[in-house]
Residue frames as qw, qx, qy, qz and C-alpha x, y, z in Angstrom:
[[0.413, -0.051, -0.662, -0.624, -8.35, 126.45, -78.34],
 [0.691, -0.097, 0.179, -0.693, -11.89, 124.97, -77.11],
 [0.469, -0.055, 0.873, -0.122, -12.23, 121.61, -75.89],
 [0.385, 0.230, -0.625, -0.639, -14.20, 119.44, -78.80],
 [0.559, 0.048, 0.619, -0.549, -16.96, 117.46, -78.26],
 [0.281, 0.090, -0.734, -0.611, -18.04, 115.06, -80.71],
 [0.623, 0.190, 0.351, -0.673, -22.00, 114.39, -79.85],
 [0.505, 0.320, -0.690, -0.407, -22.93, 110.90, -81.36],
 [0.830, -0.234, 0.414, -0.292, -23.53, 107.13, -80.95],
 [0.130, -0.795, 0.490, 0.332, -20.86, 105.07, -81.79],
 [0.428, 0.000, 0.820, 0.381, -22.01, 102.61, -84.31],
 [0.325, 0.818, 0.133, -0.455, -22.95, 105.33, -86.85],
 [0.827, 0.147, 0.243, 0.485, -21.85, 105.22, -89.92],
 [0.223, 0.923, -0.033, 0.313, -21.73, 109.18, -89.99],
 [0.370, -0.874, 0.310, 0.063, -19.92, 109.32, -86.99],
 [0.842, -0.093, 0.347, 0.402, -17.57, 107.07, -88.21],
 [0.461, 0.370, 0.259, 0.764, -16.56, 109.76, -91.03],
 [0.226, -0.935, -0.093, -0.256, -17.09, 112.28, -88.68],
 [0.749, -0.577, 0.299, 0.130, -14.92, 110.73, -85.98],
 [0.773, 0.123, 0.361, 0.507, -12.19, 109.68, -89.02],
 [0.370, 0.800, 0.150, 0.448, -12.28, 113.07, -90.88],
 [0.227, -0.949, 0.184, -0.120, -11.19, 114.69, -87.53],
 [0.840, -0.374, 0.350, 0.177, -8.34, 111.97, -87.14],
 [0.612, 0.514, 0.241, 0.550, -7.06, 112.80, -90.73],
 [0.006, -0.880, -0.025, -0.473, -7.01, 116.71, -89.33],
 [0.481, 0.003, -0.553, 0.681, -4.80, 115.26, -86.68],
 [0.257, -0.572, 0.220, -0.747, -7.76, 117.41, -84.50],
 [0.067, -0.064, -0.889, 0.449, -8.57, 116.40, -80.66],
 [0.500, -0.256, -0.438, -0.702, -11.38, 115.78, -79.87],
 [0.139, -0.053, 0.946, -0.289, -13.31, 113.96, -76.87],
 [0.381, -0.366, -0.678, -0.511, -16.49, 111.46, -78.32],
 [0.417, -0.050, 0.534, -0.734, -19.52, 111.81, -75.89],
 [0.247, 0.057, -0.903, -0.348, -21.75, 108.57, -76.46],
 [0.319, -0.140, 0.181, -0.920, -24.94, 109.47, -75.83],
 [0.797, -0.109, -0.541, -0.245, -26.45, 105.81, -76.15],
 [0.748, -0.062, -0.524, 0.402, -24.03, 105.02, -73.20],
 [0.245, -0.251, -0.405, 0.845, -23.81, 108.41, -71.03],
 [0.035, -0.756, -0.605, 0.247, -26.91, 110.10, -71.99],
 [0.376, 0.392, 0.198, 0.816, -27.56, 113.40, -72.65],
 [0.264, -0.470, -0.636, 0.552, -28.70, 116.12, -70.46],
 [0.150, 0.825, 0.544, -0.030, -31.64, 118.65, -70.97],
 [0.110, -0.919, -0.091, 0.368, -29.17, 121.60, -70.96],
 [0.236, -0.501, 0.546, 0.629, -26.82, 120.81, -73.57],
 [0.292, 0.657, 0.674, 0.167, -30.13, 119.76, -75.69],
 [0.043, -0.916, -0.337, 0.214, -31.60, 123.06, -74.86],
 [0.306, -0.411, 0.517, 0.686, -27.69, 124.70, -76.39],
 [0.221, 0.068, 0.744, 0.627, -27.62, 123.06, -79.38],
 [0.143, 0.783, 0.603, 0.043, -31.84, 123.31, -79.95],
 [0.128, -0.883, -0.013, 0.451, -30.88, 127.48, -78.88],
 [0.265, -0.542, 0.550, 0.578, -28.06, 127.68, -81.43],
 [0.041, -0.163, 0.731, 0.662, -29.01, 125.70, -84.55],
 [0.679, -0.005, 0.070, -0.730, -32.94, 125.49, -83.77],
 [0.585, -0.264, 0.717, -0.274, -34.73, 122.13, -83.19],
 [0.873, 0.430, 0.207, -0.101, -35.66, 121.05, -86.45],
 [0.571, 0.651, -0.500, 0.020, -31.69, 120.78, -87.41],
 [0.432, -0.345, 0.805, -0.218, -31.18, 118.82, -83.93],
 [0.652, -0.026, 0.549, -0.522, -33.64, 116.72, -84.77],
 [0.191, -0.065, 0.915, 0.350, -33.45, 113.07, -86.73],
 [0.732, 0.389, 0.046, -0.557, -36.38, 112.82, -88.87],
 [0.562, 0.416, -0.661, -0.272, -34.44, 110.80, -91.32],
 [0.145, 0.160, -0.964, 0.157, -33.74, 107.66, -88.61],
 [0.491, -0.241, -0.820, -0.169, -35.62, 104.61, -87.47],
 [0.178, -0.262, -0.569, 0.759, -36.19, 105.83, -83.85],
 [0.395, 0.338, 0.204, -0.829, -38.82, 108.70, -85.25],
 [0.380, 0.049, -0.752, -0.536, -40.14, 106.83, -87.96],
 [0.308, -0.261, -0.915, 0.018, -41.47, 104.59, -85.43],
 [0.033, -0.025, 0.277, -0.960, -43.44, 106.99, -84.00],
 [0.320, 0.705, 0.613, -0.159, -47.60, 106.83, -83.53],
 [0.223, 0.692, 0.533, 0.433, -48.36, 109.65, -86.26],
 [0.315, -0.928, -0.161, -0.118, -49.97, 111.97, -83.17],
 [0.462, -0.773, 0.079, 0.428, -46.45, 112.46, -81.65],
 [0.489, 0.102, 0.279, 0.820, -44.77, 113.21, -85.07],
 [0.165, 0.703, 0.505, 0.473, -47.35, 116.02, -86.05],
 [0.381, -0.899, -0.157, -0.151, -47.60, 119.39, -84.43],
 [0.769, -0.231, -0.256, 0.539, -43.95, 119.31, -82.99],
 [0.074, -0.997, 0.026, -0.014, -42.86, 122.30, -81.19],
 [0.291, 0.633, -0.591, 0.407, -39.23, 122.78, -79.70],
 [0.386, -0.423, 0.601, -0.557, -40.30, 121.81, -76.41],
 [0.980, 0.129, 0.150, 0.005, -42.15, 117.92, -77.68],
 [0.727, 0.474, -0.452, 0.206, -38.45, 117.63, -79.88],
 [0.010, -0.604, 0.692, -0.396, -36.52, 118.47, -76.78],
 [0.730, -0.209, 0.393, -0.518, -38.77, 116.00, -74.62],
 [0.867, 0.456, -0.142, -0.144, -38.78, 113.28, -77.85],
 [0.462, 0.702, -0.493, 0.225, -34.79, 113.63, -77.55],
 [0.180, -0.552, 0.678, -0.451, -34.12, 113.48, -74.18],
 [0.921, -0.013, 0.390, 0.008, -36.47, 109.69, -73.63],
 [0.817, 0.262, 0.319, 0.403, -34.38, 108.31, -76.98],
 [0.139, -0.720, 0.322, 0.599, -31.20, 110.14, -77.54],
 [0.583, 0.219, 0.713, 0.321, -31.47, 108.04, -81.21],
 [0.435, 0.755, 0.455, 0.185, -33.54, 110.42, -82.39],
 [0.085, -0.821, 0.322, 0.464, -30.50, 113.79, -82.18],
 [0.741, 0.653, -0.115, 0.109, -28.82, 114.10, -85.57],
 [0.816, -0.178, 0.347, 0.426, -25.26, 112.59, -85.78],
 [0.497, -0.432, -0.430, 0.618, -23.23, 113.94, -84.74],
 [0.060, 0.939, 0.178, 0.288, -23.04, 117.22, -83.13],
 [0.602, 0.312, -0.167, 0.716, -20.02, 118.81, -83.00],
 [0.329, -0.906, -0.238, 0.123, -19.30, 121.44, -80.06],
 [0.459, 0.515, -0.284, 0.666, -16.40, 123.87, -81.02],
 [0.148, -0.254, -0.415, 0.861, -16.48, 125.72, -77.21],
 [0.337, 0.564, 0.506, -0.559, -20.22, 126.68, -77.59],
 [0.458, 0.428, -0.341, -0.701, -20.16, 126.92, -81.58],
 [0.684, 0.149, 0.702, -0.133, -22.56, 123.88, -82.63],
 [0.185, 0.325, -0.700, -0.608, -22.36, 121.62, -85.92],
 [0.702, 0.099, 0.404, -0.578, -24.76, 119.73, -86.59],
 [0.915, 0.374, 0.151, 0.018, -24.59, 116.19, -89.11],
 [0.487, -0.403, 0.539, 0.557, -21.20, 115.77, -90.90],
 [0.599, 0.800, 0.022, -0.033, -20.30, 117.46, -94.17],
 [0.692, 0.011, 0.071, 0.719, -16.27, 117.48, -95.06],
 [0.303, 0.508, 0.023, 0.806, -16.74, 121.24, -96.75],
 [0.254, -0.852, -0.128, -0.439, -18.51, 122.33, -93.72],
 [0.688, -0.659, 0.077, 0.294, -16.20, 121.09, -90.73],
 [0.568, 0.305, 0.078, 0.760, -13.15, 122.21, -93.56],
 [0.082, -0.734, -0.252, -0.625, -14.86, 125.80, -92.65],
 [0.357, -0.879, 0.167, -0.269, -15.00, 126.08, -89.45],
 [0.834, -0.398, 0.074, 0.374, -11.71, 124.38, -88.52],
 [0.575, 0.333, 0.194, 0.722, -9.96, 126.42, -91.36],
 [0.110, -0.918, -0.198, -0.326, -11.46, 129.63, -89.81]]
């Protein structure tokens, strides 16, 4: 089986029931705290490739909110990736790496799915 990655920051309350749902599934996992170790332009540039950039990207948290206007508007892939990489805050929580298959946010019926697969 593929190493696990749990993509996150670790006073989330998703990740917390991200991080707990896999611990109930008795699954391994290793967390990657991206407040504390960063995040690097090529495993952005994955996930962005795999689940596209508007499902990487936090819209919903305080980090883009605070934005000027001009740098929310117009966003390509390449501003989100840029946006991400200064303030890892703004990646959606968490993102799951199965060995190169990416989850994005935490649902129960979806990580039931692909662990039950």
């Amino acid at each position: 089986m593929a190493t696990i990655t749990l993509y996150g920051i670790k006073n989330c309350d998703t990740m917390k029931k991200a991080r707990t749902w896999l611990d109930d599934w008795q699954i391994a996992y290793r967390f990657h705290d991206y407040k504390a170790e960063g995040i690097d332009a090529a495993s952005l540039g994955r996930w962005v490739e795999a689940l596209g950039w508007e499902a990487v990207l936090n819209r919903a948290g305080t980090t883009f909110r605070a934005l000027a206007p001009a740098e929310k508007t117009g966003l390509t892939a390449e501003r989100a990736i840029a946006l991400m990489l200064a303030q890892p805050a703004m990646i959606k929580r968490p993102i799951l790496d199965r060995g190169g298959q990416y989850l994005a946010g935490f649902k129960p019926a979806l990580y039931e799915a692909a662990f039950s697969a």
